[in-house]
C-alpha distance (Angstrom), angle and dihedral (degrees) to the residues before:
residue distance angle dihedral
X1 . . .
X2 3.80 . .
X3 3.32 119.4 .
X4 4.02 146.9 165.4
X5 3.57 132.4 -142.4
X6 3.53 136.2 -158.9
X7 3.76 148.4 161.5
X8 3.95 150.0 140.9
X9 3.77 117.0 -72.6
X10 3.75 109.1 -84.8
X11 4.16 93.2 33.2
X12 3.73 95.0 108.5
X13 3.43 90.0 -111.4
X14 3.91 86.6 149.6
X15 3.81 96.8 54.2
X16 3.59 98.5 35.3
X17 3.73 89.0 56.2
X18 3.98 93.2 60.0
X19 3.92 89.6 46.4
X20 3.76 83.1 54.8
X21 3.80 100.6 49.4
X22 4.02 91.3 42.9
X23 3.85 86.1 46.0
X24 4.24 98.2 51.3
X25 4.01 90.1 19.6
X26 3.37 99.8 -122.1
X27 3.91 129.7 126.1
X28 3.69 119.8 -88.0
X29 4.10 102.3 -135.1
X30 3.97 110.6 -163.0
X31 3.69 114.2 178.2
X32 3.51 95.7 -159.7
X33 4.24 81.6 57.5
X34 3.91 82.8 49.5
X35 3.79 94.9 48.8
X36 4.03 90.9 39.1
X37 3.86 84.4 53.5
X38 3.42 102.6 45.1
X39 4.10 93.9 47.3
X40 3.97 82.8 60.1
X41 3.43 99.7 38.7
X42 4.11 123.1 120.0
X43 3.78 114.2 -94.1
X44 3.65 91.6 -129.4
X45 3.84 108.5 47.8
X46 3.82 89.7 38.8
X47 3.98 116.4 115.4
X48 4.17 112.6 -115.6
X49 3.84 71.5 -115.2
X50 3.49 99.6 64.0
X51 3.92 98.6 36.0
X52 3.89 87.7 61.3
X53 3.90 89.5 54.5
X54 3.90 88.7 41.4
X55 3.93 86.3 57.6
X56 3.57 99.5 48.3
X57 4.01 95.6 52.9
X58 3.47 94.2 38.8
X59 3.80 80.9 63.0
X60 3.73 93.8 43.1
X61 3.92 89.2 -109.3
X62 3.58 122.3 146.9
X63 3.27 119.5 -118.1
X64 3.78 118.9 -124.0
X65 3.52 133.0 -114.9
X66 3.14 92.3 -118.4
X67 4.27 101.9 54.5
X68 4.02 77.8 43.8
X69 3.82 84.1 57.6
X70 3.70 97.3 53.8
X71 4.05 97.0 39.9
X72 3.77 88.6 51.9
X73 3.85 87.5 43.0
X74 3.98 84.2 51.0
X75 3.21 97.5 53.3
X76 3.71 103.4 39.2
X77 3.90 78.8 60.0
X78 3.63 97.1 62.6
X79 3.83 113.6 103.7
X80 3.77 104.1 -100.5
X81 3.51 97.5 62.0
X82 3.77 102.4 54.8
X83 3.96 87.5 88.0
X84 4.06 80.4 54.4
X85 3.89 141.9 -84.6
X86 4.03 149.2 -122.3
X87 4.00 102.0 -134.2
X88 3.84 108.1 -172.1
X89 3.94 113.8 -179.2
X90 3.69 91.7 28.7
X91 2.98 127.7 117.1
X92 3.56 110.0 28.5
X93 3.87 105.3 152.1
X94 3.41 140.3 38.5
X95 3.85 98.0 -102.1
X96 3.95 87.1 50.8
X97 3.92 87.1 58.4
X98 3.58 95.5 53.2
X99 3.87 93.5 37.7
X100 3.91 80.1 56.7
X101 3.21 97.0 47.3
X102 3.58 94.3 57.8
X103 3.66 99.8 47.6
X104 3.71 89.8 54.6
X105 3.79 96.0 43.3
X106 4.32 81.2 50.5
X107 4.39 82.1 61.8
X108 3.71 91.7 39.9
X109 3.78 92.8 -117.6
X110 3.75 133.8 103.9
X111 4.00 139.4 -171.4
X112 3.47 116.0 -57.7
X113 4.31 95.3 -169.1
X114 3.97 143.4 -9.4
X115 3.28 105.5 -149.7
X116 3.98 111.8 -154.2
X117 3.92 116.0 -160.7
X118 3.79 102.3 -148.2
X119 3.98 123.1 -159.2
X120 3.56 136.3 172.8
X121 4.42 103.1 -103.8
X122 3.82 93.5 -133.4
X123 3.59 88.2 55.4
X124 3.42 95.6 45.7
X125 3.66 93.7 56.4
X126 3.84 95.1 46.0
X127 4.09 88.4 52.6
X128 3.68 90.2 53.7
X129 3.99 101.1 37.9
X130 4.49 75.2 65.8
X131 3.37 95.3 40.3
X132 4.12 85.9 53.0
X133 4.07 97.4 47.5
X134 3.70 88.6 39.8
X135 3.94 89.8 55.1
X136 3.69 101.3 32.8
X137 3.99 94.7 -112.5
X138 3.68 98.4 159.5
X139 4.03 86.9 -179.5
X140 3.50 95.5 55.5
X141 3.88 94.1 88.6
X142 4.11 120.8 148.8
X143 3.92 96.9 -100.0
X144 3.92 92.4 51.7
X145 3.67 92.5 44.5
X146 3.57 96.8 50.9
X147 4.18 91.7 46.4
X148 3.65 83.5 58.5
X149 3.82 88.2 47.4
X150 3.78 88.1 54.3
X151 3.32 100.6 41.2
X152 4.00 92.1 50.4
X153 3.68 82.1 56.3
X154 3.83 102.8 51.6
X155 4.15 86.6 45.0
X156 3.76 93.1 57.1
X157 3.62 115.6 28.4
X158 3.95 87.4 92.5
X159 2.86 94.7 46.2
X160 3.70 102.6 49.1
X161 3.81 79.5 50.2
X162 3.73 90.1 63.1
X163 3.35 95.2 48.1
X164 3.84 93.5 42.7
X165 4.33 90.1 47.9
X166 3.89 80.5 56.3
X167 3.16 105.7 50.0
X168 3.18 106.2 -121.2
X169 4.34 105.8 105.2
X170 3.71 115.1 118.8
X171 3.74 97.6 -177.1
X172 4.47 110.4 -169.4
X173 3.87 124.9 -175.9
X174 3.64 101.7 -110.0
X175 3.70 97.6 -165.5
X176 4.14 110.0 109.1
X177 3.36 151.8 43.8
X178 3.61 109.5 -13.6
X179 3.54 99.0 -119.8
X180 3.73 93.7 42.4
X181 4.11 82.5 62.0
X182 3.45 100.4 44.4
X183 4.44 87.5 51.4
X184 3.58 83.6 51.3
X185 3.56 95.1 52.0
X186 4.20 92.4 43.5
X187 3.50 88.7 58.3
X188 3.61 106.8 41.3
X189 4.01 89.7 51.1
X190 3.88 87.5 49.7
X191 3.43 91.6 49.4
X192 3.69 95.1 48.1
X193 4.39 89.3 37.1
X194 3.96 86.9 55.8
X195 3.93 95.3 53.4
Protein backbone atom coordinates (compact mmCIF):
# COMPACT_ATOMS: atom_id res chain seq x y z
CA UNK A 1 0.00 0.00 0.00
CA UNK A 2 1.37 3.46 -0.77
CA UNK A 3 -0.06 6.13 0.60
CA UNK A 4 0.22 10.05 1.43
CA UNK A 5 -0.79 12.00 4.25
CA UNK A 6 -1.48 15.40 4.88
CA UNK A 7 -3.09 17.99 7.09
CA UNK A 8 -3.02 21.54 8.82
CA UNK A 9 -0.63 21.98 11.70
CA UNK A 10 -2.28 20.79 14.85
CA UNK A 11 -4.41 17.81 12.89
CA UNK A 12 -2.40 14.99 14.29
CA UNK A 13 -1.09 14.37 11.18
CA UNK A 14 2.11 13.12 13.04
CA UNK A 15 0.37 10.58 15.27
CA UNK A 16 -2.16 9.49 12.97
CA UNK A 17 0.53 8.60 10.55
CA UNK A 18 2.22 6.00 13.04
CA UNK A 19 -1.31 4.49 13.82
CA UNK A 20 -1.47 4.10 10.08
CA UNK A 21 1.87 2.41 9.42
CA UNK A 22 1.38 -0.01 12.58
CA UNK A 23 -2.20 -0.57 11.28
CA UNK A 24 -1.23 -1.58 7.27
CA UNK A 25 2.51 -2.46 8.39
CA UNK A 26 4.22 -0.35 6.39
CA UNK A 27 6.90 2.34 7.32
CA UNK A 28 5.84 5.77 8.20
CA UNK A 29 8.47 8.07 6.07
CA UNK A 30 8.51 11.79 7.46
CA UNK A 31 10.90 14.02 5.75
CA UNK A 32 11.06 16.41 8.32
CA UNK A 33 12.27 13.01 10.55
CA UNK A 34 14.72 12.53 7.54
CA UNK A 35 15.96 16.11 7.56
CA UNK A 36 15.95 16.16 11.59
CA UNK A 37 18.12 12.98 11.26
CA UNK A 38 20.37 13.87 8.84
CA UNK A 39 21.22 17.49 10.56
CA UNK A 40 22.36 15.21 13.61
CA UNK A 41 23.84 12.64 11.88
CA UNK A 42 27.79 11.61 12.33
CA UNK A 43 30.11 13.22 9.81
CA UNK A 44 31.60 9.99 8.97
CA UNK A 45 28.77 7.45 8.37
CA UNK A 46 26.74 10.17 6.63
CA UNK A 47 26.00 9.60 2.76
CA UNK A 48 27.79 12.50 0.34
CA UNK A 49 23.97 12.84 0.03
CA UNK A 50 23.20 13.73 3.31
CA UNK A 51 26.35 15.93 4.08
CA UNK A 52 25.22 18.28 1.19
CA UNK A 53 21.74 18.65 2.91
CA UNK A 54 23.56 18.91 6.35
CA UNK A 55 25.48 21.98 4.82
CA UNK A 56 22.71 23.77 3.45
CA UNK A 57 20.57 23.84 6.84
CA UNK A 58 23.34 24.36 8.88
CA UNK A 59 23.48 27.57 6.84
CA UNK A 60 19.80 28.16 7.04
CA UNK A 61 19.51 27.28 3.24
CA UNK A 62 16.63 25.65 1.86
CA UNK A 63 16.96 22.72 0.46
CA UNK A 64 15.80 22.25 -3.11
CA UNK A 65 13.25 20.31 -4.57
CA UNK A 66 15.31 18.66 -6.27
CA UNK A 67 17.97 17.22 -3.26
CA UNK A 68 14.38 16.61 -1.57
CA UNK A 69 13.71 14.50 -4.69
CA UNK A 70 16.68 12.31 -4.42
CA UNK A 71 16.58 11.83 -0.40
CA UNK A 72 12.96 10.81 -0.71
CA UNK A 73 13.99 8.70 -3.77
CA UNK A 74 16.76 7.24 -1.32
CA UNK A 75 14.80 6.36 1.06
CA UNK A 76 11.84 5.00 -0.72
CA UNK A 77 14.66 2.64 -2.01
CA UNK A 78 15.54 1.19 1.20
CA UNK A 79 14.20 -2.36 1.70
CA UNK A 80 11.15 -1.89 3.86
CA UNK A 81 9.30 0.09 1.62
CA UNK A 82 9.24 -2.06 -1.49
CA UNK A 83 5.98 -3.77 -0.03
CA UNK A 84 4.82 0.12 0.09
CA UNK A 85 5.03 3.31 2.32
CA UNK A 86 3.16 6.24 4.35
CA UNK A 87 5.19 9.48 3.20
CA UNK A 88 4.01 12.44 5.33
CA UNK A 89 5.77 15.85 4.43
CA UNK A 90 6.29 14.79 0.94
CA UNK A 91 5.16 16.03 -1.53
CA UNK A 92 4.60 19.51 -1.00
CA UNK A 93 4.92 21.14 -4.49
CA UNK A 94 4.13 20.55 -7.75
CA UNK A 95 7.62 19.46 -8.97
CA UNK A 96 7.68 16.95 -5.91
CA UNK A 97 4.41 15.37 -7.40
CA UNK A 98 5.76 14.80 -10.67
CA UNK A 99 9.25 13.81 -9.32
CA UNK A 100 7.03 11.21 -7.43
CA UNK A 101 5.31 10.25 -9.95
CA UNK A 102 8.16 9.23 -11.85
CA UNK A 103 9.94 7.28 -9.31
CA UNK A 104 6.90 5.22 -8.78
CA UNK A 105 6.05 4.81 -12.45
CA UNK A 106 10.20 3.63 -12.60
CA UNK A 107 8.76 0.46 -9.91
CA UNK A 108 5.63 0.07 -11.87
CA UNK A 109 3.46 1.09 -8.95
CA UNK A 110 1.60 4.23 -8.07
CA UNK A 111 -0.41 5.80 -5.00
CA UNK A 112 -3.12 3.96 -3.84
CA UNK A 113 -4.68 7.08 -1.31
CA UNK A 114 -3.87 10.65 0.21
CA UNK A 115 -5.41 10.75 3.10
CA UNK A 116 -6.27 14.48 4.19
CA UNK A 117 -7.02 15.04 7.99
CA UNK A 118 -9.53 17.87 7.92
CA UNK A 119 -10.25 20.22 11.05
CA UNK A 120 -12.13 23.18 11.67
CA UNK A 121 -9.04 26.33 11.83
CA UNK A 122 -10.46 27.89 15.01
CA UNK A 123 -10.19 24.67 16.58
CA UNK A 124 -7.03 24.02 15.45
CA UNK A 125 -5.63 27.07 16.91
CA UNK A 126 -7.34 26.64 20.31
CA UNK A 127 -5.79 22.86 20.49
CA UNK A 128 -2.41 24.21 19.91
CA UNK A 129 -2.56 27.59 22.03
CA UNK A 130 -2.87 24.31 25.08
CA UNK A 131 -0.58 22.32 23.61
CA UNK A 132 1.91 25.59 23.72
CA UNK A 133 1.24 26.64 27.59
CA UNK A 134 1.25 23.04 28.47
CA UNK A 135 4.81 22.67 26.82
CA UNK A 136 6.29 25.97 27.52
CA UNK A 137 6.36 27.12 23.70
CA UNK A 138 6.57 30.75 24.23
CA UNK A 139 6.57 31.12 20.22
CA UNK A 140 3.59 29.35 19.72
CA UNK A 141 1.34 32.49 20.08
CA UNK A 142 -2.21 32.78 18.02
CA UNK A 143 -0.89 35.07 15.13
CA UNK A 144 2.12 32.67 14.38
CA UNK A 145 0.00 29.68 14.58
CA UNK A 146 -2.53 30.82 12.34
CA UNK A 147 0.32 32.11 9.57
CA UNK A 148 1.37 28.61 9.64
CA UNK A 149 -2.30 27.63 9.26
CA UNK A 150 -2.44 29.82 6.18
CA UNK A 151 0.48 29.08 4.77
CA UNK A 152 -0.22 25.15 5.05
CA UNK A 153 -3.23 26.06 3.14
CA UNK A 154 -1.79 28.05 0.20
CA UNK A 155 1.06 25.05 -0.11
CA UNK A 156 -1.53 22.36 -0.53
CA UNK A 157 -4.65 23.40 -2.04
CA UNK A 158 -3.11 22.36 -5.52
CA UNK A 159 -2.10 19.85 -4.59
CA UNK A 160 -5.04 18.40 -2.86
CA UNK A 161 -6.61 19.38 -6.19
CA UNK A 162 -4.37 16.98 -7.96
CA UNK A 163 -4.97 14.42 -5.88
CA UNK A 164 -8.74 15.12 -5.72
CA UNK A 165 -8.86 15.43 -10.04
CA UNK A 166 -7.34 11.86 -9.70
CA UNK A 167 -9.22 10.32 -7.68
CA UNK A 168 -7.37 9.42 -5.26
CA UNK A 169 -8.34 12.08 -1.97
CA UNK A 170 -9.70 10.41 1.05
CA UNK A 171 -10.34 13.50 3.07
CA UNK A 172 -11.32 12.42 7.30
CA UNK A 173 -12.35 14.94 10.05
CA UNK A 174 -9.43 14.90 12.22
CA UNK A 175 -10.96 16.58 15.14
CA UNK A 176 -11.49 13.87 18.23
CA UNK A 177 -10.41 11.34 20.17
CA UNK A 178 -7.47 9.86 18.69
CA UNK A 179 -8.68 6.57 18.24
CA UNK A 180 -12.01 7.71 17.00
CA UNK A 181 -9.74 9.38 14.02
CA UNK A 182 -7.60 6.76 13.33
CA UNK A 183 -11.19 4.18 12.94
CA UNK A 184 -12.30 6.75 10.72
CA UNK A 185 -9.36 6.74 8.72
CA UNK A 186 -9.22 2.55 8.65
CA UNK A 187 -12.41 2.54 7.22
CA UNK A 188 -12.46 5.21 4.78
CA UNK A 189 -9.09 3.78 3.16
CA UNK A 190 -10.80 0.29 3.10
CA UNK A 191 -13.61 1.59 1.62
CA UNK A 192 -11.78 3.46 -0.98
CA UNK A 193 -8.90 0.16 -1.25
CA UNK A 194 -11.99 -2.20 -1.98
CA UNK A 195 -13.40 -0.05 -4.96
Amino acid sequence: MRLLIMGPPGAGKGTQAKGIAEHYDIPAISTGDIFRGISKADAETATPLAKQVKEIMNSGGYVSDEITNQIVAERLGEPDAAGGFLLDGYPRTAGQVEALDAMLAEEGTQLDAVVSIEADQDELVERLLKRAEIEGRADDNEETIRKRQEVYAEQTADLLKVYGDRGLLVSVDGLGEIDEVAQRIFAALDARLSR
